[in-house]
ROROBA-860528 format. One line per 3 residues: their letters; for each residue x, y, z of C-alpha. Coordinates in steps of 0.5 Angstrom, whole numbers, m for minus. Each point is the difference from the previous one (the first is absolute). Layout:
REM ROROBA-860528
a = X/Y/Z  ...
REM end
This chain:
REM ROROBA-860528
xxx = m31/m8/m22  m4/6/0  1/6/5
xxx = m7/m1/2  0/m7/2  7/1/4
xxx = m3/5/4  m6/m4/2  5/m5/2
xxx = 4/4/4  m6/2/4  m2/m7/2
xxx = 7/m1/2  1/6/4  m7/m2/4
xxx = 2/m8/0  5/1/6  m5/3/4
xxx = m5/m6/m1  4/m4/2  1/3/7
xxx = m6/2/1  m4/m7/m2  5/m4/m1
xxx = m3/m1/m7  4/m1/m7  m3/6/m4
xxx = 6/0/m5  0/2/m8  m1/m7/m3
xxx = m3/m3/5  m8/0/m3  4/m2/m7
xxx = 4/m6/4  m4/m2/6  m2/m8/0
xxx = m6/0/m2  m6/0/4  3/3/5
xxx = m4/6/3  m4/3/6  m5/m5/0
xxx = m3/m3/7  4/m2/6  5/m5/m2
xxx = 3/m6/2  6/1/1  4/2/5
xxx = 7/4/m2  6/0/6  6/3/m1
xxx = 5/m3/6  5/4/5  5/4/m3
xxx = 8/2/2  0/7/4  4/5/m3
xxx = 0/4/m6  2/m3/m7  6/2/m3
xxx = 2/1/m7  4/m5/m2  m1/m4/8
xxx = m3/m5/3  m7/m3/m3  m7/1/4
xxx = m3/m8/0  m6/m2/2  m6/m5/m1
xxx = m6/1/m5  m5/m4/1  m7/m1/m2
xxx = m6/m4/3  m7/m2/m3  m4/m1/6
xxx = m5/m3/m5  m3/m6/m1  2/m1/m7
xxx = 6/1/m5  2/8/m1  3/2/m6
xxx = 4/6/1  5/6/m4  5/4/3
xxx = 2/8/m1  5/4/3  2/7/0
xxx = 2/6/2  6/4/0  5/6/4
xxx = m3/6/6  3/5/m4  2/4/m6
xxx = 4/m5/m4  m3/m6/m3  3/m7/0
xxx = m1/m5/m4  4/m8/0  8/2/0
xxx = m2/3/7  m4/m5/4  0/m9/m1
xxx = m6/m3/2  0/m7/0  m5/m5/2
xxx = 1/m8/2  m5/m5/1  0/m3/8
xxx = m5/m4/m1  m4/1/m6  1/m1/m8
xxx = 6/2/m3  0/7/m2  2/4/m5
xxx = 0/8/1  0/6/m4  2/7/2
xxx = 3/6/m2  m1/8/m2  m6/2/m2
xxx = m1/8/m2  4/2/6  m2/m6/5
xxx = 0/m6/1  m5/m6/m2  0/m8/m1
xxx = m4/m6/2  3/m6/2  m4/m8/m3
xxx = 2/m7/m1  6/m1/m4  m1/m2/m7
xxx = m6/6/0  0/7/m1  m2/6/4
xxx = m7/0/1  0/m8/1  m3/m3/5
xxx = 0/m5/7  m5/m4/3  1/m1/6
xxx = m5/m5/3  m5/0/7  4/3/6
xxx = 6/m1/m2  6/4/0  5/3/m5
xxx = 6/4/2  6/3/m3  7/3/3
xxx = 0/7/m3  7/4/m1  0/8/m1
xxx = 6/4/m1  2/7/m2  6/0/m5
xxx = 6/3/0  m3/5/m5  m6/3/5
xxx = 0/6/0  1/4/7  m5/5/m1
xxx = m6/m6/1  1/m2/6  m6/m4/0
xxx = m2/m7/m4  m8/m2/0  m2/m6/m3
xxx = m6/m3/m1  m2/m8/0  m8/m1/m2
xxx = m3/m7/m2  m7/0/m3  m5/m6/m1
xxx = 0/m1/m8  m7/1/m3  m2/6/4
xxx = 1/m2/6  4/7/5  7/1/1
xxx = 3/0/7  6/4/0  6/1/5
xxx = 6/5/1  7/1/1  3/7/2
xxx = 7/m1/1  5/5/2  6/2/m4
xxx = 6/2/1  1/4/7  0/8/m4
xxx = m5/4/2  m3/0/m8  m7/0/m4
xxx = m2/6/m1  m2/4/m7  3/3/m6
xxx = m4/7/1  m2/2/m6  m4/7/m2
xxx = m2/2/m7  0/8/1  m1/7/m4
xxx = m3/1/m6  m8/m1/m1  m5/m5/m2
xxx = m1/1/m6  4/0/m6  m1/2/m8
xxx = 4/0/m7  2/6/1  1/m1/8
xxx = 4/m3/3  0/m3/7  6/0/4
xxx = 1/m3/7  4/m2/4  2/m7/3
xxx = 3/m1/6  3/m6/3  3/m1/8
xxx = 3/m6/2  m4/m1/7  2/m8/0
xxx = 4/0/6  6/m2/m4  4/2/m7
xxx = m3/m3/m5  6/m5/m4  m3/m1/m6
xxx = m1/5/m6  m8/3/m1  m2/2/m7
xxx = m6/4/1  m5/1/m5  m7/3/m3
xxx = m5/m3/m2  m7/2/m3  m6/m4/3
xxx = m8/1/m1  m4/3/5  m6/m3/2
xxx = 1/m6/m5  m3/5/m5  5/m2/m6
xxx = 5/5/m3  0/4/m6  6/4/2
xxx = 7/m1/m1  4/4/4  8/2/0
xxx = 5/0/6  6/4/0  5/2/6
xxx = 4/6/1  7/m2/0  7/4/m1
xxx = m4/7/m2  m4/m3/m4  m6/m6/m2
xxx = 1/m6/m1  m5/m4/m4  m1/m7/4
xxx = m6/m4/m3  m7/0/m3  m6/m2/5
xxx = 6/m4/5  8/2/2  5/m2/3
xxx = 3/6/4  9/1/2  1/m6/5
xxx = 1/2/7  6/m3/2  2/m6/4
xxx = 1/1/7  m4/5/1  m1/4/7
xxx = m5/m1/5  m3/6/1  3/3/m7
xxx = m5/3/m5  1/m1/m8  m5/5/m4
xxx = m2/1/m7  m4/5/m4  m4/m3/m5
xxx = m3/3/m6  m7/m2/m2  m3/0/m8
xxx = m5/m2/m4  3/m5/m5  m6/m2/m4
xxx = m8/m2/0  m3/m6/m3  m5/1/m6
xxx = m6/2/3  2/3/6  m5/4/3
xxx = 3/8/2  2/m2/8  3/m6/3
xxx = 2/m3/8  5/m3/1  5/m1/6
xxx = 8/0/0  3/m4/4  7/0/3
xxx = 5/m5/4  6/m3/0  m3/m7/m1
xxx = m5/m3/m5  m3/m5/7  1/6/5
xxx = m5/5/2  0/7/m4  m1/7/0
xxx = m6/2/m5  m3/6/m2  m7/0/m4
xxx = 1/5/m6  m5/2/m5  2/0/m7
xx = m3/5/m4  1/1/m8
REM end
């Protein structure tokens, strides 16, 4: 996957969350790929999606299960055939994907029902549908009548405590165009008083960078979670287009280590992993060296790109616009 496409994606992710508390619609990266088909925002629907009374408490890694009822009503006067997305992910600065939440979806009274669900680009997504289907396969649901599930959602043992909040979204949609409605879950986890960002700044230097001019930063990263980050985080470096102009450029990152430069990459690199157990609080920077590698053939005298920063691929980055001169 091109350095390119794997920032794209991580800026959809880091939005998704949001979406999903805001609107309590399932705006992850795949979701436009994968979705039923037919499902859309169209005219008003005529299903009615109800999620049942929920346990009160936090979820707790590794406890405990949330259970509650899914049901979802045709109040018209004919058959409705309908697909199911789901979504959504962590409040807070690391990404979850299936070794930290079980989702599981059992039919009360509606068809047998087979369930797809997992990490996805730092989130999570799936879709539940007949057994013997695949995702995006749908149900009919007659006149007035009613199907119901009982839904059980846990964190795992593996959930990290610097999120301390899980967002998942439940949208059905009529196939063939019809609208989408949606419903929410936002459930507590853990009792710690987490969440919060790894602040990240790109600092020093310019904006400009030439063959004979390097550009140096700095880039500094604070662990404001709440908690130490357990896990090891690999930072990198990346070069993107700007504006979706697409690039001539090629550009060389190095880092200053031990007195002197260190090569890491062309156009991406991955810099000295911050080790686990990080403190809350703590600061982790690096000094990084900017060169122009390279241009392609028929290149014209200058360049604008934007050099990004972060600790994970599906995160949000730190990003300097740059302008590469030959």
């Amino acid at each position: 996957m091109s350095a390119r496409r794997k920032v794209a994606r991580r800026k959809a992710v880091a939005g998704a969350a949001a979406v999903v508390a805001a609107a309590a619609a399932v705006v992850l990266p795949g979701v436009a790929q994968a979705a039923p088909a037919g499902v859309g925002a169209g005219a008003k629907s005529p299903l009615v999606l109800t999620l049942g009374r929920m346990q009160a408490g936090p979820l707790m890694p590794g406890g405990r299960a949330e259970v509650f009822d899914l049901s979802v009503t045709n109040t018209s006067g004919t058959d409705v055939a309908f697909g199911s997305e789901l979504g959504g992910g962590a409040r807070g600065a690391l990404p979850v994907g299936d070794s930290q939440v079980t989702l599981g979806v059992t039919p009360v009274h509606a068809p047998a029902t087979a369930l797809t669900f997992g990490g996805q680009d730092g989130g999570l997504l799936g879709s539940f549908y007949p057994k013997g289907g695949q995702f995006g396969d749908a149900f009919t649901l007659h006149a007035h009548a009613t199907y119901t599930w009982k839904v059980t959602l846990a964190a795992g043992k593996a959930w990290p405590v610097n999120d301390d909040r899980l967002l998942l979204g439940f949208n059905v949609g009529t196939i063939g165009g019809g609208a989408t409605v949606s419903k929410q879950v936002d459930l507590q986890v853990g009792t710690a008083r987490t969440g919060g960002p790894i602040v990240q700044t790109l600092t020093g230097g310019g904006s400009a960078v030439s063959a004979s001019q390097p550009l140096v930063m700095r880039y500094t990263l604070t662990n404001r979670t709440g908690a130490p980050v357990a896990q090891s985080l690999v930072p990198g470096l990346l070069t993107t287009s700007y504006e979706s102009v697409p690039l001539t450029t090629s550009l060389a990152y190095d880092v200053w280590e031990n007195g002197r430069w260190v090569p890491l990459g062309t156009d991406s690199a991955g810099l000295p992993a911050i080790p686990a157990h990080w403190a809350n609080g703590a600061s982790v920077s690096y000094t990084v060296r900017v060169r122009v590698a390279g241009w392609d053939a028929g290149a014209g005298k200058g360049d604008t790109v934007s050099v990004e920063a972060s600790y994970d691929p599906f995160a949000s980055s730190a990003d300097r616009v740059v302008t590469v001169t030959r």
